[in-house]
C-alpha positions as CSV (number, residue, x, y, z in Angstrom):
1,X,-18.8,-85.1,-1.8
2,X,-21.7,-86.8,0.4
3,X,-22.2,-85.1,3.4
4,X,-24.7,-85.9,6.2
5,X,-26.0,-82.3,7.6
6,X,-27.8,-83.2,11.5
7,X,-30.3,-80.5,12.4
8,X,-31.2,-79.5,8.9
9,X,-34.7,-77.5,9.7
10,X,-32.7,-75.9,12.3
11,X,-31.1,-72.3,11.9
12,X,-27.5,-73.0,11.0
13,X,-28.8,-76.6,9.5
14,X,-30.5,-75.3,7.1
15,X,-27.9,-72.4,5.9
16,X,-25.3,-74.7,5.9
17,X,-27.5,-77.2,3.5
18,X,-28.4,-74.9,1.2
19,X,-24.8,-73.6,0.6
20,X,-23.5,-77.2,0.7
21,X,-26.2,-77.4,-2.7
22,X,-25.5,-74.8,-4.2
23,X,-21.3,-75.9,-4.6
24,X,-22.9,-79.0,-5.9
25,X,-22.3,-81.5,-2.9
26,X,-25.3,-84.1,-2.2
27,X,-26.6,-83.5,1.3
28,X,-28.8,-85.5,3.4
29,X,-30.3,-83.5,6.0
30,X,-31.8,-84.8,9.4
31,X,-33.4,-83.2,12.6
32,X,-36.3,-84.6,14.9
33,X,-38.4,-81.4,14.6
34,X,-38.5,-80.9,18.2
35,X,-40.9,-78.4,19.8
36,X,-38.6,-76.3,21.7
37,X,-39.2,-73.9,19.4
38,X,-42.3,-73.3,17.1
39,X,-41.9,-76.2,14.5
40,X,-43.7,-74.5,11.9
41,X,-40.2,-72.1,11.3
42,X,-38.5,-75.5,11.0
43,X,-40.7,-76.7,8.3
44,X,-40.4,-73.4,6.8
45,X,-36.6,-73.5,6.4
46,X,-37.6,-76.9,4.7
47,X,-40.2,-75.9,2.8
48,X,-36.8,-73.4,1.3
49,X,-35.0,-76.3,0.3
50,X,-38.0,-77.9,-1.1
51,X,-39.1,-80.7,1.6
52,X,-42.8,-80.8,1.5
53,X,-44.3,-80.2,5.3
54,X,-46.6,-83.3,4.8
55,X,-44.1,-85.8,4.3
56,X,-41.5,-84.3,7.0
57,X,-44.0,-84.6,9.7
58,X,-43.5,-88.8,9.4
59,X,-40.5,-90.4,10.7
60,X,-37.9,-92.4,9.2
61,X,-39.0,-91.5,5.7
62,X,-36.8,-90.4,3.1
63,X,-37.8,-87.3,1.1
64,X,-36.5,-86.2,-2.1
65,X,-36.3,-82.3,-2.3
66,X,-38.7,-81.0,-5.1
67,X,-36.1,-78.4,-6.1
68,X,-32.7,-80.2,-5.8
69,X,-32.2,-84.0,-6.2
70,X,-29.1,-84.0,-4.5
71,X,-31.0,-83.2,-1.0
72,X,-32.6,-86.3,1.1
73,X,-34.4,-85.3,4.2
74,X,-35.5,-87.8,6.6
75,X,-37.2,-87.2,10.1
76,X,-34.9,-88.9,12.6
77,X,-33.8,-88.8,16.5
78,X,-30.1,-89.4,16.7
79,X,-31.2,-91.1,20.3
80,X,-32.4,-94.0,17.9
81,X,-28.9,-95.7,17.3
82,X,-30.6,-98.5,15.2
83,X,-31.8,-96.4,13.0
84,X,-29.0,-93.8,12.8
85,X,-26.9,-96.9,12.0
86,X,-29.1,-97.6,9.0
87,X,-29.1,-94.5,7.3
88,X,-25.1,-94.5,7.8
89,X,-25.1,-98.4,6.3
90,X,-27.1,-97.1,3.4
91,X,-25.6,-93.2,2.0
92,X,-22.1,-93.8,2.6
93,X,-20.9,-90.4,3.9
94,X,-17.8,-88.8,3.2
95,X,-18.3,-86.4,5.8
96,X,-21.0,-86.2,9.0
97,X,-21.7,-82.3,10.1
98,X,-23.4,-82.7,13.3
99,X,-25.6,-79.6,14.0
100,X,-28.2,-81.2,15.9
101,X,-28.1,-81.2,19.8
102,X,-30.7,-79.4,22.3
103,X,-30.6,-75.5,22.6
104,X,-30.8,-73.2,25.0
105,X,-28.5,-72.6,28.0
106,X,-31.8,-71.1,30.0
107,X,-33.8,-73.9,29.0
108,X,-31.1,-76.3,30.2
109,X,-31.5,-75.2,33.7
110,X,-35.4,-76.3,33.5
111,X,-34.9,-79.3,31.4
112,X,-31.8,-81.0,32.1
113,X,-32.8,-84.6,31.1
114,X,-33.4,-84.0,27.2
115,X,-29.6,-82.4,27.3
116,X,-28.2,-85.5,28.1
117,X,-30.3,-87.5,25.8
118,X,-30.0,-85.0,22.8
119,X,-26.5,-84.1,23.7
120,X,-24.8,-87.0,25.4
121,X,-26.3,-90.1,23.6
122,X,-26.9,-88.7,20.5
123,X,-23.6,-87.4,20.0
124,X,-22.2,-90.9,21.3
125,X,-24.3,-92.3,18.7
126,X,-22.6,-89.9,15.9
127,X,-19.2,-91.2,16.9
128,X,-19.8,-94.7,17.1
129,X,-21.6,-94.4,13.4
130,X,-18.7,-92.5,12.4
131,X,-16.2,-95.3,13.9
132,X,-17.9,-98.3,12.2
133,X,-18.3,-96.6,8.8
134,X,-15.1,-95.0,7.9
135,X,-16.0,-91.3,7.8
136,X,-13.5,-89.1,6.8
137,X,-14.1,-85.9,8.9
138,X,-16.9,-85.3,11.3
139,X,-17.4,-81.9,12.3
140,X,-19.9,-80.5,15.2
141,X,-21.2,-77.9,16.5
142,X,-19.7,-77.0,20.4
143,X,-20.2,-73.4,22.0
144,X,-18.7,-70.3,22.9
145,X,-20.7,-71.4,26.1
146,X,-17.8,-73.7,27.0
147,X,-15.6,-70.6,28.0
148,X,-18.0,-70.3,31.6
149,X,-17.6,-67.0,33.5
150,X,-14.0,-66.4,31.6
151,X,-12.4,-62.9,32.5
152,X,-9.9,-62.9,29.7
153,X,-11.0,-61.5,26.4
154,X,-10.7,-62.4,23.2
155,X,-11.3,-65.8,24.2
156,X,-9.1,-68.8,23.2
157,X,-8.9,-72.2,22.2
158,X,-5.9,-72.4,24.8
159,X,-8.3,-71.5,27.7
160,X,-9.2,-73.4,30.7
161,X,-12.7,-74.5,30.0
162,X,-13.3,-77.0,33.2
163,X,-16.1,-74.2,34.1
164,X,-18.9,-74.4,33.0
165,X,-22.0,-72.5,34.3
166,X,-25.1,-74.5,32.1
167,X,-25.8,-77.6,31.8
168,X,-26.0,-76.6,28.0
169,X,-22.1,-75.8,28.4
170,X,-20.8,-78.8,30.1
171,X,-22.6,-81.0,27.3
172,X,-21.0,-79.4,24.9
173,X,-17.5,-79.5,26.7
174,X,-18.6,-83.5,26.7
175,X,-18.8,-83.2,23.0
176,X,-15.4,-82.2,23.1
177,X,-13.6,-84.5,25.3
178,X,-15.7,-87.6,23.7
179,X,-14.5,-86.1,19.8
180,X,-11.0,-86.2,21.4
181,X,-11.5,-89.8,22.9
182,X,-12.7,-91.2,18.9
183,X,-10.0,-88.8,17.6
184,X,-7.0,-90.6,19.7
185,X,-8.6,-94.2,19.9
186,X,-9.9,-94.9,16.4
187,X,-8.2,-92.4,14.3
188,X,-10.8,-90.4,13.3
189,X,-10.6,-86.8,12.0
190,X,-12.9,-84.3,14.1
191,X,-13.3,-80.5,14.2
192,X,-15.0,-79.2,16.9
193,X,-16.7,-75.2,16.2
194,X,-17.1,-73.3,19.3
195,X,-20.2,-71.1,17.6
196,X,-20.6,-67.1,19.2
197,X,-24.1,-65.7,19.2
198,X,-25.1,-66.7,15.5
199,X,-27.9,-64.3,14.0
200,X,-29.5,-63.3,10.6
201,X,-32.4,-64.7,8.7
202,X,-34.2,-67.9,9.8
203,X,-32.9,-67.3,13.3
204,X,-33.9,-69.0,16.2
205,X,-37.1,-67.3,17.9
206,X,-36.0,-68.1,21.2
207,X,-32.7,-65.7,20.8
208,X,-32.9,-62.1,21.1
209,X,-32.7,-60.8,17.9
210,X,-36.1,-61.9,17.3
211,X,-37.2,-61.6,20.9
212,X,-36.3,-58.5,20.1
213,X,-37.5,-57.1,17.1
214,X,-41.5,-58.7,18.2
215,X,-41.4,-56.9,21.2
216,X,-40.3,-53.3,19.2
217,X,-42.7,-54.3,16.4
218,X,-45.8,-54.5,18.9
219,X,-44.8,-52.2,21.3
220,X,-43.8,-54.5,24.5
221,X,-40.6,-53.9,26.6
222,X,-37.4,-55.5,25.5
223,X,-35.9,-57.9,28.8
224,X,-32.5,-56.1,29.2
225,X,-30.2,-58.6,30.9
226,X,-27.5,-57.5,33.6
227,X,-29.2,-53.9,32.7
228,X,-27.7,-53.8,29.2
229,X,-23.8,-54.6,30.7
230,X,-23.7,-57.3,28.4
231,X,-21.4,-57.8,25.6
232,X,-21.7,-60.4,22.9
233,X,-19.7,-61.0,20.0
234,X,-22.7,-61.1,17.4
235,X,-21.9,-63.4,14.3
236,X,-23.6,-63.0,10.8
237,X,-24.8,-66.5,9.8
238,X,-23.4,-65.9,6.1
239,X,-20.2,-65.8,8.3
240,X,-20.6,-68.7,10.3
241,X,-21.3,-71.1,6.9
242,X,-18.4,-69.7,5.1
243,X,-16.9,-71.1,8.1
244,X,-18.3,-74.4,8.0
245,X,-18.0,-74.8,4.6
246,X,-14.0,-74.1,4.4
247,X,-13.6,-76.8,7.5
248,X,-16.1,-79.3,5.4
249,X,-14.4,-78.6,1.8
250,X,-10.2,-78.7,2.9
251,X,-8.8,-81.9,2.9
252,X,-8.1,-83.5,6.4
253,X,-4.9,-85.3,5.6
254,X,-1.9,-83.2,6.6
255,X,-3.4,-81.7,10.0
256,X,-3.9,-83.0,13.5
257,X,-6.7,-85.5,14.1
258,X,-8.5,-83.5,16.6
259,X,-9.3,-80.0,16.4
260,X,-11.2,-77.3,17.9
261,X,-11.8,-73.5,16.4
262,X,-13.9,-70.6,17.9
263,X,-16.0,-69.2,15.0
264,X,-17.1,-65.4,15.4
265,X,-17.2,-61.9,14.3
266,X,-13.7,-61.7,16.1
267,X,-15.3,-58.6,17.9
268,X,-17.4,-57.9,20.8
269,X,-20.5,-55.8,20.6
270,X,-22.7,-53.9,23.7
271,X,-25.9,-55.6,24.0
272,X,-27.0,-51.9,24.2
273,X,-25.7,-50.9,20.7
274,X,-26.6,-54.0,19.1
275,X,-30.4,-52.6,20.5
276,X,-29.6,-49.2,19.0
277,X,-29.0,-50.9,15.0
278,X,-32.7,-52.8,16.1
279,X,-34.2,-49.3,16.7
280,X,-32.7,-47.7,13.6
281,X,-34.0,-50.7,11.5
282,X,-37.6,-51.3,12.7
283,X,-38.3,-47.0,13.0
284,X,-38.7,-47.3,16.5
285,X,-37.8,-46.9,20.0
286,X,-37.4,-49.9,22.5
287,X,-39.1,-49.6,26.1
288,X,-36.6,-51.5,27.9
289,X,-37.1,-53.6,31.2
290,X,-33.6,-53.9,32.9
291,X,-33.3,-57.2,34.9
292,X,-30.4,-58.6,37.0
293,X,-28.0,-61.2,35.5
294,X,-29.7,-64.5,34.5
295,X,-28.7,-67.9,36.0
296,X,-26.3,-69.5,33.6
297,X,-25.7,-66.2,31.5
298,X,-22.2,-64.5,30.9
299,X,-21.4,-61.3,30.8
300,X,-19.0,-61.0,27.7
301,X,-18.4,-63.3,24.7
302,X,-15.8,-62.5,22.3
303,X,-13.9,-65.1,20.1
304,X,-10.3,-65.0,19.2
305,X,-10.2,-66.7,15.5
306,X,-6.5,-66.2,14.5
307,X,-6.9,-70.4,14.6
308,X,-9.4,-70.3,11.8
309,X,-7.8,-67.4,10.0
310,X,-4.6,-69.5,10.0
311,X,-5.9,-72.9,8.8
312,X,-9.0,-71.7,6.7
313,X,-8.5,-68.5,5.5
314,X,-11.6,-67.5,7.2
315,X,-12.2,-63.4,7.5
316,X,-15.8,-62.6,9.0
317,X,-16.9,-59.9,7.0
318,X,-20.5,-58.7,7.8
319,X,-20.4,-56.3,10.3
320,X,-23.5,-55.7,12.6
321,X,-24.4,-52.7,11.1
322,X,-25.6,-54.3,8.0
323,X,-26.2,-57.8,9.8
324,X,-28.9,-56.0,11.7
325,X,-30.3,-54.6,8.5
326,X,-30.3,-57.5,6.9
327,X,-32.5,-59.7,9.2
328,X,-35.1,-57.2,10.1
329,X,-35.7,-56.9,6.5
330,X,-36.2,-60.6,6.6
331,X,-38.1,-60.6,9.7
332,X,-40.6,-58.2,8.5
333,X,-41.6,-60.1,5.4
334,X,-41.9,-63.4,7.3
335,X,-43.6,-62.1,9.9
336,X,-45.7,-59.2,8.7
């Protein structure tokens, strides 16, 4: 099938493409190449799928990948609808995956005005592209986020989610509720991921496992949140693709029109423990700095899955033991 992958130098973007390539699908990647983070990981993860760095840098052109023909990358702000309209006119999807959207739920509290552009309009822009040219599933990326200050754990899809405490949070509950409005008025199938604390290679250097495993690595203090009484339920990005990919691949016929999953590790980890398997892994001990809480943070994330389980089959299987193992290996060859 012909999928269109948003966010495709980003973390999960990029994963996601390159498994899409390797079952043989053609894939035609997107992202704006933002500076939030440092841009030259972005063109790394590009580089990986064979987009030269050169060519990316321009917008609006298309770029054949040097290493798989059936990959397209093209340099493109989903705030541009005329353009975003063009490039749907043109490849004929059979499926939109929309990764892209402004991260951060800290960031949010500093910038709210590019949330709302990246988040709100862009995402509007998706759904009116996928209303005018017959997609056949469009699935996005929403947040465990969503779930606010929630006591209950494991978290579920049936919880009240009218409580956000980001601006990051409520635009992804937005994502939702517009998904729901396309879903109902123009018949359009959409699956809404609610992603928990994705990690591994290629990761995001604004999250903590690399924040993380720099400060270990050059002997800085490590900012302990809510002094290490923090609980998150650590996802495997291997996990979260296989994920993506059984939502993408199954058929969209015989379901409901509008759906939303929680995608995780189905388990919640101790921030402090989660440090521990860093320590192990790098040879050495973190100095920590224990702070209060953070504005916007949570104190526990911890997804219930039995939805995804039921529909998809899907069974997390990397535990963070070996997750942990996994990316500092990585980390240390791409940054050492």
């Amino acid at each position: 099938m012909k999928l269109l992958v948003t966010g495709a130098a980003g973390f999960i973007g990029f994963h996601l493409s390159d498994k899409l390539l390797a079952l043989g699908h053609t894939v035609v990647g997107v992202d704006n190449i933002n500076d939030y983070y440092d841009v030259n990981l972005k063109y790394a993860r590009l580089k990986e799928l064979g987009i030269d760095r050169n060519k990316a840098e321009v917008f609006h052109q298309e770029i054949i990948s040097d290493i798989n023909e059936n990959f397209k990358f093209i340099r493109l702000n989903l705030e541009d609808k005329e353009e975003l309209f063009q490039l749907f006119t043109t490849e004929n999807f059979d499926v939109v995956c929309n990764l892209a959207a402004q991260a951060g739920v800290r960031y949010s509290i500093e910038n709210p005005d590019v949330y709302i552009q990246s988040n709100i309009v862009g995402f509007l822009n998706i759904l009116e592209c996928c209303r005018h040219h017959e997609i056949k599933h469009l699935v996005y990326a929403s947040s465990s986020s969503v779930y606010g200050a929630n006591k209950k754990v494991p978290f579920s899809e049936k919880d009240n989610v009218d409580n956000p405490v980001s601006l990051y949070a409520a635009t992804k509950k937005s994502n939702e509720l517009m998904a729901h409005t396309y879903s109902h008025l123009y018949k359009i199938p959409t699956t809404g991921l609610r992603f928990f604390t994705v990690y591994g290679p290629w990761g995001r250097p604004d999250m903590a496992p690399i924040l993380f495993a720099d400060a270990i690595s050059n002997d800085r203090p490590i900012k302990v949140f809510n002094k290490g009484d923090m609980e998150r339920d650590f996802t495997y990005i291997d996990d979260i693709v296989e994920g993506i990919k059984r939502v993408i691949e199954k058929p969209v016929e015989n379901r409901e029109l509008y759906k939303i999953y929680n995608i995780g590790n189905n388990d919640s980890v101790k921030l402090l423990d989660f440090i521990t398997h860093m320590e192990m892994n790098l040879g050495k001990e973190a100095t920590k700095e224990m702070l209060p809480m953070q504005m916007g943070d949570v104190q526990r994330t911890w997804a219930n899955v039995e939805g995804l389980i039921k529909d998809y089959e899907y069974k997390p299987k990397v535990k963070v033991a070996d997750g942990v193992r996994r990316f500092v290996q990585w980390y240390q060859e791409y940054y050492n």
